[in-house]
Chimera marker file (.cmm) of the C-alpha trace (Angstrom):
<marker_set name="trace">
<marker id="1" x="0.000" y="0.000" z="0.000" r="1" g="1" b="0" radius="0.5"/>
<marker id="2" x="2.632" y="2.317" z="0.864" r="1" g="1" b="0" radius="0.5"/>
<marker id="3" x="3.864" y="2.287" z="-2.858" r="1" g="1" b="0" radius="0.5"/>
<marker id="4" x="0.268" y="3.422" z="-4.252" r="1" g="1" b="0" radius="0.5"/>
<marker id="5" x="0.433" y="7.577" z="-4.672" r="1" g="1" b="0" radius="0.5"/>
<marker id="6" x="-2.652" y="8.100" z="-3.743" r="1" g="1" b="0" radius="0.5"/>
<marker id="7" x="-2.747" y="5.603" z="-0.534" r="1" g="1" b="0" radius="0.5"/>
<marker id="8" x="-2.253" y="8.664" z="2.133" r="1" g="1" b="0" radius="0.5"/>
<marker id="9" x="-5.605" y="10.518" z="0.738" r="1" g="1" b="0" radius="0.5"/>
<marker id="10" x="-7.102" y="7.248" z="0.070" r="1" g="1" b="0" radius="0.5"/>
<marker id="11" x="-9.320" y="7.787" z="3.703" r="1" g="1" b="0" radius="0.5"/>
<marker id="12" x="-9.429" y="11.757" z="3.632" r="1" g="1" b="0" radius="0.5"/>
<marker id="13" x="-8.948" y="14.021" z="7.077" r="1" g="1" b="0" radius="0.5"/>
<marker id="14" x="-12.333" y="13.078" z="8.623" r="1" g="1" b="0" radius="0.5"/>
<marker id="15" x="-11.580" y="16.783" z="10.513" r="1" g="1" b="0" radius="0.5"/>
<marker id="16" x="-12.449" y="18.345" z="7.355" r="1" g="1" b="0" radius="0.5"/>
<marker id="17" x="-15.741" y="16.220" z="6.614" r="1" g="1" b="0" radius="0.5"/>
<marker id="18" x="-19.102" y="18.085" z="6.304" r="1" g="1" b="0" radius="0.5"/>
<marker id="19" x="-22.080" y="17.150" z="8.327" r="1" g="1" b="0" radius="0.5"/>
<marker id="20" x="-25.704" y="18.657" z="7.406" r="1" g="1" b="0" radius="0.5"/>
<marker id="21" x="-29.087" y="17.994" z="8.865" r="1" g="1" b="0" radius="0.5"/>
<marker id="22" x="-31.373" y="15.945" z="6.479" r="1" g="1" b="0" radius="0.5"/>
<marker id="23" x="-34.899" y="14.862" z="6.088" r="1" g="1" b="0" radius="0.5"/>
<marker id="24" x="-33.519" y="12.755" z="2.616" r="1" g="1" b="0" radius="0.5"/>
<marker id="25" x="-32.716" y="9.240" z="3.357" r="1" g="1" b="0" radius="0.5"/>
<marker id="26" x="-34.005" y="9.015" z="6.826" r="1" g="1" b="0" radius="0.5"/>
<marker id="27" x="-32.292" y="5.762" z="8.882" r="1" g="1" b="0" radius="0.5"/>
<marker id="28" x="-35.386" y="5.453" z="11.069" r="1" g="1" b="0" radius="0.5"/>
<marker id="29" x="-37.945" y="3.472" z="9.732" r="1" g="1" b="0" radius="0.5"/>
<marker id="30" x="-40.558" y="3.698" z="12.392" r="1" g="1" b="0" radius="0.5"/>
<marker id="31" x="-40.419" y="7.718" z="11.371" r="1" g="1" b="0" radius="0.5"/>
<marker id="32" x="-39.498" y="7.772" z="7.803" r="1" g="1" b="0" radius="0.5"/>
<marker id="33" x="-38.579" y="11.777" z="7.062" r="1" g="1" b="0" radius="0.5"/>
<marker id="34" x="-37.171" y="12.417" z="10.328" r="1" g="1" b="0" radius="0.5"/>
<marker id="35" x="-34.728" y="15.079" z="10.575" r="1" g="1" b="0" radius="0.5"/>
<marker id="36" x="-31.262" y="13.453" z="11.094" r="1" g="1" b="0" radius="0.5"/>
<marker id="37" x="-27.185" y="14.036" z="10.756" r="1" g="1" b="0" radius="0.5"/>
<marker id="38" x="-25.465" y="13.414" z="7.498" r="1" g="1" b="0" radius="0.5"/>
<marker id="39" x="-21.760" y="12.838" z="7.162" r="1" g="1" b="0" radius="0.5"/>
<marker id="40" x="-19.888" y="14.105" z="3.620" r="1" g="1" b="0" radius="0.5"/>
<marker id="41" x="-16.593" y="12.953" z="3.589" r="1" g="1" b="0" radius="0.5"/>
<marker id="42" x="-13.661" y="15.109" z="2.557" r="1" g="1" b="0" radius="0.5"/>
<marker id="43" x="-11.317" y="13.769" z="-0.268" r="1" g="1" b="0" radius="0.5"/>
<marker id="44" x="-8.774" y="15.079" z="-1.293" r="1" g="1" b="0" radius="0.5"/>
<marker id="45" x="-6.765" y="14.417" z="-4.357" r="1" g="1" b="0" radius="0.5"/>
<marker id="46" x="-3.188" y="15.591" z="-3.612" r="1" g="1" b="0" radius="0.5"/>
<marker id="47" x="-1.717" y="13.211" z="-6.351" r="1" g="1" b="0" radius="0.5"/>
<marker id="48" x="-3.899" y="15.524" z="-8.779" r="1" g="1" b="0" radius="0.5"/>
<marker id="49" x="-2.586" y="14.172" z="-12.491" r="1" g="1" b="0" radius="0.5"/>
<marker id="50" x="-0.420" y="11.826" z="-11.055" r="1" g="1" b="0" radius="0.5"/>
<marker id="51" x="-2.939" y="8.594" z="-10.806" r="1" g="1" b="0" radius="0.5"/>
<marker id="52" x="-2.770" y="5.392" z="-11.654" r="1" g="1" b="0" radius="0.5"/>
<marker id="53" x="-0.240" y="4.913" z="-15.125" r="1" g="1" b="0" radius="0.5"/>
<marker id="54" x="0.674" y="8.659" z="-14.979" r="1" g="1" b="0" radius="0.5"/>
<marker id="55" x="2.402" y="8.359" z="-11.568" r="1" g="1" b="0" radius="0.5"/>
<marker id="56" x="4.046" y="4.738" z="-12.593" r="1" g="1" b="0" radius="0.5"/>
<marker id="57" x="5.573" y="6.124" z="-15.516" r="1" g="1" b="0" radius="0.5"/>
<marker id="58" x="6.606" y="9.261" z="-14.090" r="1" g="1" b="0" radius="0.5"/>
<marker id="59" x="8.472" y="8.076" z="-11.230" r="1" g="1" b="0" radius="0.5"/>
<marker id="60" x="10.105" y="5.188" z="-13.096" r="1" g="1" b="0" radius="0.5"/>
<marker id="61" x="8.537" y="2.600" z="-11.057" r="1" g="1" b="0" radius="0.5"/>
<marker id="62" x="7.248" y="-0.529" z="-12.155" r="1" g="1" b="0" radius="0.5"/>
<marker id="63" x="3.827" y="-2.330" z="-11.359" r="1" g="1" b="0" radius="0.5"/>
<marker id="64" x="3.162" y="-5.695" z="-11.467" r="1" g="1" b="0" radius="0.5"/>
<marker id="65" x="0.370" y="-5.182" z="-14.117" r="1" g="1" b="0" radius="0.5"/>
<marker id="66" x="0.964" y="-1.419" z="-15.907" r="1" g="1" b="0" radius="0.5"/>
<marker id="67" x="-2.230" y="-0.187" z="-17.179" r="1" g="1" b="0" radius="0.5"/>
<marker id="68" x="-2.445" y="-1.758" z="-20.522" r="1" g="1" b="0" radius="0.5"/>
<marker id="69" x="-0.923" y="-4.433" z="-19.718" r="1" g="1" b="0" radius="0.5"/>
<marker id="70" x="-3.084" y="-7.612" z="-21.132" r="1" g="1" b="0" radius="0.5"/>
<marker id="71" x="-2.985" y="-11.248" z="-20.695" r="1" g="1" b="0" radius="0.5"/>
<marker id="72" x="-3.758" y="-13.245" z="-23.608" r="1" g="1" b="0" radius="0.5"/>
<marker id="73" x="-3.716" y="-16.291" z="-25.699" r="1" g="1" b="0" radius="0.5"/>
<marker id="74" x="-1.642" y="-14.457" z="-28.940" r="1" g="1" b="0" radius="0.5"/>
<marker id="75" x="1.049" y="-11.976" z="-29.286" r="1" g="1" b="0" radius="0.5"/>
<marker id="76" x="1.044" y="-8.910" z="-31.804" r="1" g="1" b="0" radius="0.5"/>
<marker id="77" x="3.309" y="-6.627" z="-32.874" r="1" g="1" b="0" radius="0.5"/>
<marker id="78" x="3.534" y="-2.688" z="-34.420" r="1" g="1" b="0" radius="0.5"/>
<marker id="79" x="5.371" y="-1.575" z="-37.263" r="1" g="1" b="0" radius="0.5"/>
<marker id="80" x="5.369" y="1.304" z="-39.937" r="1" g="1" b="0" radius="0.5"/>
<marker id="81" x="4.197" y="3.911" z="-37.123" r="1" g="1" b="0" radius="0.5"/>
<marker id="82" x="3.553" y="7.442" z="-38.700" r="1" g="1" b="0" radius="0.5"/>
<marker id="83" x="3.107" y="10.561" z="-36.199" r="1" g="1" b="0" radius="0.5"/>
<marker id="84" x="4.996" y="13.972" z="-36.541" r="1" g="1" b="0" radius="0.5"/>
<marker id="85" x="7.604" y="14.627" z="-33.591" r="1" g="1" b="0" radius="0.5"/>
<marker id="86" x="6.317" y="17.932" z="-32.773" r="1" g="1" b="0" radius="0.5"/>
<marker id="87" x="3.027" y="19.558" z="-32.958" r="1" g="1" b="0" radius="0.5"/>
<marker id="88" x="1.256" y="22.736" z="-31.885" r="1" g="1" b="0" radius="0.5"/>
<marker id="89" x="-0.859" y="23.271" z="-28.871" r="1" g="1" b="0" radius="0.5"/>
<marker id="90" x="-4.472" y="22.801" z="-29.808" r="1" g="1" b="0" radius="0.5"/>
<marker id="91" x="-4.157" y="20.914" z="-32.514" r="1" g="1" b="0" radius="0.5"/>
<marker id="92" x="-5.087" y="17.752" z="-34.075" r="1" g="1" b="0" radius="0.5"/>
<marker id="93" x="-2.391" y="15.372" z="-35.357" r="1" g="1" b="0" radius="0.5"/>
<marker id="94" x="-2.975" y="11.926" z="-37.314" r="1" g="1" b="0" radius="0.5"/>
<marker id="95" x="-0.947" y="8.947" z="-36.070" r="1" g="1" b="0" radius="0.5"/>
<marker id="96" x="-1.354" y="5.599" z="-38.111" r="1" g="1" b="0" radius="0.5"/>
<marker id="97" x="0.735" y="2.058" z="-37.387" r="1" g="1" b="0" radius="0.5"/>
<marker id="98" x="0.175" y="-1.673" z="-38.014" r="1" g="1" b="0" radius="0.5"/>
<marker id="99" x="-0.834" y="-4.101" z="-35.862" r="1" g="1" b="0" radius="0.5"/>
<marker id="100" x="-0.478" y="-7.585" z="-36.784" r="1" g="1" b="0" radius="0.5"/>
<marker id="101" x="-1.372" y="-10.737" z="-34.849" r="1" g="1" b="0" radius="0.5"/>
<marker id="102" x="2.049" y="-12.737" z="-34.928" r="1" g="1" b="0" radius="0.5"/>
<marker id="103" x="0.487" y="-15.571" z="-32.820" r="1" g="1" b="0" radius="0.5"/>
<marker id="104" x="-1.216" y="-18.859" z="-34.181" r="1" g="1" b="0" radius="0.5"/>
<marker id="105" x="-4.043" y="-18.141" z="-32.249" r="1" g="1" b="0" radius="0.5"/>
<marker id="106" x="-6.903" y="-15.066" z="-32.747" r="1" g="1" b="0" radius="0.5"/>
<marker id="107" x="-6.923" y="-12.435" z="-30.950" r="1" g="1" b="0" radius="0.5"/>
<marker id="108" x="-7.898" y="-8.727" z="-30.337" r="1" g="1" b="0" radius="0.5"/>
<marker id="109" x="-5.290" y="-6.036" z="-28.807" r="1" g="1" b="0" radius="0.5"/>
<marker id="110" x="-6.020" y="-2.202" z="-27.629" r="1" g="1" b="0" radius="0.5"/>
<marker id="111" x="-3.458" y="-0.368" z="-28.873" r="1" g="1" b="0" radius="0.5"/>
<marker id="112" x="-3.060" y="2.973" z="-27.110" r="1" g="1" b="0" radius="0.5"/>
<marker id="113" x="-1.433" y="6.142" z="-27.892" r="1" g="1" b="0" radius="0.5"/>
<marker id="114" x="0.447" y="8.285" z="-25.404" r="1" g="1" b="0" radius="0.5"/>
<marker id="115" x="1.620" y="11.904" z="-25.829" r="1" g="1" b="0" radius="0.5"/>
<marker id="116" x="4.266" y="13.819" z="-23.874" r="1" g="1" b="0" radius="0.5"/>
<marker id="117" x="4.975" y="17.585" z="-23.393" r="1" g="1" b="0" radius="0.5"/>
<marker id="118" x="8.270" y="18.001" z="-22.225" r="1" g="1" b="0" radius="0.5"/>
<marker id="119" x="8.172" y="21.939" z="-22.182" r="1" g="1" b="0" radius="0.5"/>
<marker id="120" x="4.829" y="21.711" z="-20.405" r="1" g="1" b="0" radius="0.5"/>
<marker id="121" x="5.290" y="24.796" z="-17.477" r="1" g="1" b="0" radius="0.5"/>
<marker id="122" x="3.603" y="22.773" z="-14.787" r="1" g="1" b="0" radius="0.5"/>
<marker id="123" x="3.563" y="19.570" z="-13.855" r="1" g="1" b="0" radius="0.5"/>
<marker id="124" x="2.372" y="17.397" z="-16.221" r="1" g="1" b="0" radius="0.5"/>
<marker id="125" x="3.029" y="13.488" z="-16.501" r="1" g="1" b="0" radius="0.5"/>
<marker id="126" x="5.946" y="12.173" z="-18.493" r="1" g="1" b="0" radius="0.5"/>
<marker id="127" x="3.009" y="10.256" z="-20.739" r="1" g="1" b="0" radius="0.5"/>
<marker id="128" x="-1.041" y="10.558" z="-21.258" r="1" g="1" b="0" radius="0.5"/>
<marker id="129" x="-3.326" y="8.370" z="-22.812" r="1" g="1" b="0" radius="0.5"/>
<marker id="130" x="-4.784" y="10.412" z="-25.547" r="1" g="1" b="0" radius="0.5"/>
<marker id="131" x="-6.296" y="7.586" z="-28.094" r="1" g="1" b="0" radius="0.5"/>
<marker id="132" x="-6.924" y="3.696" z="-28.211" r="1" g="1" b="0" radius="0.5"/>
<marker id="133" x="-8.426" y="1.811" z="-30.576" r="1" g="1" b="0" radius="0.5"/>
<marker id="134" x="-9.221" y="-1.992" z="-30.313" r="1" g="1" b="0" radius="0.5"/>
<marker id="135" x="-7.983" y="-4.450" z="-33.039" r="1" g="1" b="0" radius="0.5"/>
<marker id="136" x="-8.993" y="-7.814" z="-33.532" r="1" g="1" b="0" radius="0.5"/>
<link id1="1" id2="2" r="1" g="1" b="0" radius="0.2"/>
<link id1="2" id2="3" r="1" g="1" b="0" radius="0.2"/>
<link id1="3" id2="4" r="1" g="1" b="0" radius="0.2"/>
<link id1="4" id2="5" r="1" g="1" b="0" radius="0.2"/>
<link id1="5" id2="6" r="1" g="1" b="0" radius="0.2"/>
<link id1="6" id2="7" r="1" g="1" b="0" radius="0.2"/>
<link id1="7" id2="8" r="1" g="1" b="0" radius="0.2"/>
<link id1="8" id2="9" r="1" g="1" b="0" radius="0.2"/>
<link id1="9" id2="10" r="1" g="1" b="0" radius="0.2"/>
<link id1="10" id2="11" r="1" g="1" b="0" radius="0.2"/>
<link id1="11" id2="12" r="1" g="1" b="0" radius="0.2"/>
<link id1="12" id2="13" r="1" g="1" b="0" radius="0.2"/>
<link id1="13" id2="14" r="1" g="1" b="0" radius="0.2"/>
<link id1="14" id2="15" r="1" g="1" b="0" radius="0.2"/>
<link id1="15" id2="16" r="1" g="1" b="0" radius="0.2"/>
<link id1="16" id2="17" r="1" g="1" b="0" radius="0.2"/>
<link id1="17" id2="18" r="1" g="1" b="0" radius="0.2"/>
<link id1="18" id2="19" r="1" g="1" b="0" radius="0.2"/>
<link id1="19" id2="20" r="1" g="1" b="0" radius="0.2"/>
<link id1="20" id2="21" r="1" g="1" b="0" radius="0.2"/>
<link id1="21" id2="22" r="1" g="1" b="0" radius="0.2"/>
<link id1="22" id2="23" r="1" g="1" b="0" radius="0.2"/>
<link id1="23" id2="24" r="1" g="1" b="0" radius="0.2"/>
<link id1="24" id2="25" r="1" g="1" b="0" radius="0.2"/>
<link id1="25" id2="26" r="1" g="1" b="0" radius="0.2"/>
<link id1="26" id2="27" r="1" g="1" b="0" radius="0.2"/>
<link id1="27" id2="28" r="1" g="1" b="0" radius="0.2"/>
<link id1="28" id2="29" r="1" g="1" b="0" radius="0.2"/>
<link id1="29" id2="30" r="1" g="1" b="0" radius="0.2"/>
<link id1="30" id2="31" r="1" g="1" b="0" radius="0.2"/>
<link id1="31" id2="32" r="1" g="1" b="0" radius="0.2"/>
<link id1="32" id2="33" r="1" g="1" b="0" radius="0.2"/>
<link id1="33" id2="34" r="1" g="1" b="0" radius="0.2"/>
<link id1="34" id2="35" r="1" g="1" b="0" radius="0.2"/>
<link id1="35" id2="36" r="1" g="1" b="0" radius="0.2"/>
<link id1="36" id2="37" r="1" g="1" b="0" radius="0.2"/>
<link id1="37" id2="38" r="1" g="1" b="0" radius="0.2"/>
<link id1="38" id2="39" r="1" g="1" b="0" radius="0.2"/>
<link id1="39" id2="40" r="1" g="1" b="0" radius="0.2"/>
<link id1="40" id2="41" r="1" g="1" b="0" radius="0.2"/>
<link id1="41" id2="42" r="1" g="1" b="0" radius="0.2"/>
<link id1="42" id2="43" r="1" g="1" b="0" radius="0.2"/>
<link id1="43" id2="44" r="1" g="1" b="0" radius="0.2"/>
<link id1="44" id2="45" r="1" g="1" b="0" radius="0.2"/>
<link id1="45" id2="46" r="1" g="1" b="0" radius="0.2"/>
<link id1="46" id2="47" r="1" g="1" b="0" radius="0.2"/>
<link id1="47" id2="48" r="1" g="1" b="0" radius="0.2"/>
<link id1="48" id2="49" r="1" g="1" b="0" radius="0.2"/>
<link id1="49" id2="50" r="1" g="1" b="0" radius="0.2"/>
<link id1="50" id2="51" r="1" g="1" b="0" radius="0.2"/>
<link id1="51" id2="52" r="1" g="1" b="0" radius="0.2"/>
<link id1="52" id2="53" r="1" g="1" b="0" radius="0.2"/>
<link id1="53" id2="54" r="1" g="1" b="0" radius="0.2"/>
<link id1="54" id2="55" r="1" g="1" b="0" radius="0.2"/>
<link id1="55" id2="56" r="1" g="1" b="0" radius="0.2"/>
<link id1="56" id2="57" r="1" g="1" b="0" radius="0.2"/>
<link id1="57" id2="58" r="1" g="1" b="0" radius="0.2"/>
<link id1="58" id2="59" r="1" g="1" b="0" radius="0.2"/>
<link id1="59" id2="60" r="1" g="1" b="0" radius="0.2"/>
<link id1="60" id2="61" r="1" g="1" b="0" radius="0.2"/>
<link id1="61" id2="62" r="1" g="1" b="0" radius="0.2"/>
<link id1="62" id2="63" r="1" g="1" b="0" radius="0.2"/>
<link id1="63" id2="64" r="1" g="1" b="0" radius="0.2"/>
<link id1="64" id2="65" r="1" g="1" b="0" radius="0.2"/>
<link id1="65" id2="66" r="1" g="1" b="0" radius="0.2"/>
<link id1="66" id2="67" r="1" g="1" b="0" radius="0.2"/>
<link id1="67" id2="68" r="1" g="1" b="0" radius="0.2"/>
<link id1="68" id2="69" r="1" g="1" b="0" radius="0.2"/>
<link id1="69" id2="70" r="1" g="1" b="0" radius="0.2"/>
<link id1="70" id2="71" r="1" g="1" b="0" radius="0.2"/>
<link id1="71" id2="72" r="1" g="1" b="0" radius="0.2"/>
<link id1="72" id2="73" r="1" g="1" b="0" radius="0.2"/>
<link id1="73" id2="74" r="1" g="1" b="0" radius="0.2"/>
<link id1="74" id2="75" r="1" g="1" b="0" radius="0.2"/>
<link id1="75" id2="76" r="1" g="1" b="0" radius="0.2"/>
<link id1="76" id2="77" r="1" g="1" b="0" radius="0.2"/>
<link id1="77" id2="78" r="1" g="1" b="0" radius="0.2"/>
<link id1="78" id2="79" r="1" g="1" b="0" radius="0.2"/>
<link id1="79" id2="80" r="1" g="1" b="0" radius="0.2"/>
<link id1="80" id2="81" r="1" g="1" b="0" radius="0.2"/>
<link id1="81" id2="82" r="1" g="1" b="0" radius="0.2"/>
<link id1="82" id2="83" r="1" g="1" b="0" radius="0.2"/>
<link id1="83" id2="84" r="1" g="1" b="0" radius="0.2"/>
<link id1="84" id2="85" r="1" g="1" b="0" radius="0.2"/>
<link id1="85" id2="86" r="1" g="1" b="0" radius="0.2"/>
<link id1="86" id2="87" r="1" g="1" b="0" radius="0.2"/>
<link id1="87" id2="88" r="1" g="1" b="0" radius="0.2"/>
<link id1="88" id2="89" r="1" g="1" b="0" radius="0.2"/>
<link id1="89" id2="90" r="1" g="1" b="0" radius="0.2"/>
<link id1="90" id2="91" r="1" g="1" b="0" radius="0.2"/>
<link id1="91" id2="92" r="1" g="1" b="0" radius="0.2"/>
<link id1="92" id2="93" r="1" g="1" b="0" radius="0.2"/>
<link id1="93" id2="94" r="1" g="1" b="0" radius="0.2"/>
<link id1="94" id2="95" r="1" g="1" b="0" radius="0.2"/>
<link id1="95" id2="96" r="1" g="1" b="0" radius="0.2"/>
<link id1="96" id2="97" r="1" g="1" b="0" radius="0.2"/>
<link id1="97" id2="98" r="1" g="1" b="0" radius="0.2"/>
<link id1="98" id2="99" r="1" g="1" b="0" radius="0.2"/>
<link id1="99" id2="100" r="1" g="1" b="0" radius="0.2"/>
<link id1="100" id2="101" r="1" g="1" b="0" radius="0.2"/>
<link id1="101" id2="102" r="1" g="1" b="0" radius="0.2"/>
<link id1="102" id2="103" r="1" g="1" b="0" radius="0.2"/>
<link id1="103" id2="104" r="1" g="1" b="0" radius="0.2"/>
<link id1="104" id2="105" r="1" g="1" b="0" radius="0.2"/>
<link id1="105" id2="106" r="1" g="1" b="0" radius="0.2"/>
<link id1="106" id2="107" r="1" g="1" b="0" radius="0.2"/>
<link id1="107" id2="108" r="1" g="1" b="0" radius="0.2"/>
<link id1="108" id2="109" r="1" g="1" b="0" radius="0.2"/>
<link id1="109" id2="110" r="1" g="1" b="0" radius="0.2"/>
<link id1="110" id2="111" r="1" g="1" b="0" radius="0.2"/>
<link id1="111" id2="112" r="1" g="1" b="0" radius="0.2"/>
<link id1="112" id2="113" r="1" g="1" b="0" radius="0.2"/>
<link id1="113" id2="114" r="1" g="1" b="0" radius="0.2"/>
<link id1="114" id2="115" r="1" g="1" b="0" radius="0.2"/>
<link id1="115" id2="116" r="1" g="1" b="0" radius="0.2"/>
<link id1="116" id2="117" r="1" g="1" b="0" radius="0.2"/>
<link id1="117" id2="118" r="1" g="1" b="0" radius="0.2"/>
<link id1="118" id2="119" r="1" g="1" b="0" radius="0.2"/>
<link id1="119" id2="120" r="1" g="1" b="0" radius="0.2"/>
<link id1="120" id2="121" r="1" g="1" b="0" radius="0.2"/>
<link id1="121" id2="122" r="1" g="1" b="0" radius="0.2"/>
<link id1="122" id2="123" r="1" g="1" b="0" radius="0.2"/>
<link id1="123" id2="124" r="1" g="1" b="0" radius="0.2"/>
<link id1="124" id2="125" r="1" g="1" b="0" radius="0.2"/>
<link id1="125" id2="126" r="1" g="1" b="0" radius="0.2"/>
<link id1="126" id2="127" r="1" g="1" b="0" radius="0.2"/>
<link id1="127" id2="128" r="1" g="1" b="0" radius="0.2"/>
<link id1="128" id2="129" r="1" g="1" b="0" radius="0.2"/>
<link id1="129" id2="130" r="1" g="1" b="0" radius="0.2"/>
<link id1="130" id2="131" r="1" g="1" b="0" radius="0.2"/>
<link id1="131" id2="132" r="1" g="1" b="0" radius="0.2"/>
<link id1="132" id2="133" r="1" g="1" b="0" radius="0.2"/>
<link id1="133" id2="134" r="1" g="1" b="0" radius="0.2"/>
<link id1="134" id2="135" r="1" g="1" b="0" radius="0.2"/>
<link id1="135" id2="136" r="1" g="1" b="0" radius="0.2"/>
</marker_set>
């Protein structure tokens, strides 16, 4: 647990949860309506774009299972990828590559596209999902 990011906001600061008075949802069913406490708990989110693959791949750690990662029966591989090295901000760039099924057994694969920004002024993960596409 202690090598999950998000595992010290994973409970919240229970000093910073709301409670309200409610009539919705009463507890009491011998006086269904009745005015009673509700608890909202506080998250917070201190990892903020650092979750899950974002954090792994930032960091340099490695999972067990990286997000992605798939079992199955086949194997595949990519070839003859096509995708500028630089774009502008804003803008919509077409990537194309092959995927071929180099197993002897069918199969489907997700292949995913990730982009990186390494001029980015904040803090931005060293790679984000931005497309997938599922290939059988």
């Amino acid at each position: 647990m202690e090598d999950d990011p998000s595992a010290k906001w994973y409970y919240g600061d229970p000093a910073k949860d709301t409670t309200m008075m409610t009539t919705w949802g009463s507890y009491d069913p011998e006086k269904p309506g009745a005015p009673h406490e509700l608890k909202i708990r506080h998250l917070e989110y201190g990892d903020k774009l650092m979750v899950g693959y974002r954090y792994w791949t930032t960091t340099g750690k490695k999972p067990l299972f990286p997000f992605g990662y798939g079992l199955s029966y086949t194997t595949f591989s990519f070839g003859k990828l096509k995708a500028p090295i630089m774009a502008a901000s804003g803008t919509t760039i077409p990537v194309s590559f092959d995927v071929t099924n180099t197993g002897k057994t069918q199969g489907a694969e997700v292949a995913q596209v990730y982009v990186s920004d390494p001029s980015a002024k904040v803090d931005r993960p060293e790679r984000e999902l931005k497309g997938f596409e599922k290939s059988t």
